[in-house]
N, C-alpha and C positions, 0 to 999 in steps of 0.2 A: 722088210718091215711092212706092217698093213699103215693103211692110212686110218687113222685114230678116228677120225670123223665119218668115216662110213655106217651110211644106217643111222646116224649119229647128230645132223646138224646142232642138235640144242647143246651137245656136249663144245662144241666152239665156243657159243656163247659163253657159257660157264667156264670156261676157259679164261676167258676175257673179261669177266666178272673175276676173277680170283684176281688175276694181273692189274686189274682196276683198281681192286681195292687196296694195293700194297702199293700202288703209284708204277708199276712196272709196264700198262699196257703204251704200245707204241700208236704213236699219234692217228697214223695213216689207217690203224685200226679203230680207234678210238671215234677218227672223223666217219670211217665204214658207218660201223655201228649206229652214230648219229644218223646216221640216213636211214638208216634201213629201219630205225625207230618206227614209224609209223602202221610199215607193213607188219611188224612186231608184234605192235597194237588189236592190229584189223587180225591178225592168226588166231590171236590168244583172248578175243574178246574183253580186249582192254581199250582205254579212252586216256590218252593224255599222260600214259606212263612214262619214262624211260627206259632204255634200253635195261640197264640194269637193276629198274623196279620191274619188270618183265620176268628176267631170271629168278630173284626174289618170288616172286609171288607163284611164278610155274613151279620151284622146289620146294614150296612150304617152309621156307627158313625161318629161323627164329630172328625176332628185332634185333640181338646183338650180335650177330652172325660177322658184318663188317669189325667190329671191334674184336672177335674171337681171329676170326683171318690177321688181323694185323698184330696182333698179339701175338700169335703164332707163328707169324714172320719176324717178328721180332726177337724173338726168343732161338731164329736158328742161331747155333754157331760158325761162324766163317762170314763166308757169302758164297751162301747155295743160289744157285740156277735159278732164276724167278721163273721159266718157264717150265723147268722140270717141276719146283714144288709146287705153283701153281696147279698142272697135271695131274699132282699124290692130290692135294686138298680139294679139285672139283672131281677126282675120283671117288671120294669120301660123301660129297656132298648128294651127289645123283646116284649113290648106293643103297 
């Protein structure tokens, strides 16, 4: 199997923007992210973002985009993989 994020870094992010927004990302990730918030900032020529107003705004997403994801997560049947669907919907999203 390749490593998904090769060539790739921002695809993590987006990653972890989908898992956020369903309440699925894990903490130790969540507190990463917080950190690395700034350097986020200083890449993408941004001031005082968030981490996942960074993602945002590098995809050109639309305003309802978080309610379209949870929506979407809500409507699976079962309980699909939050890391797998995550993966389909930030594959969708950076297409």
């Amino acid at each position: 199997m390749t490593d998904r994020y090769a060539g790739r870094p921002f695809l993590k992010l987006v990653d972890s923007y989908v898992l956020s927004l369903i309440g699925e990302l894990d903490p130790d990730t969540a507190r990463s992210l917080e950190q690395l918030t700034p350097k986020l900032n200083e890449a993408y020529g941004l001031s005082g973002a968030t981490w996942q107003e960074v993602v945002h705004s590098q995809l050109q997403l639309p305003p309802d985009v978080a309610v379209q994801v949870v929506s979407g997560w809500a409507a699976e049947p079962g309980a699909p993989d939050p890391v797998a669907w995550s993966r389909h919907v930030a594959d969708q999203m950076i297409s």
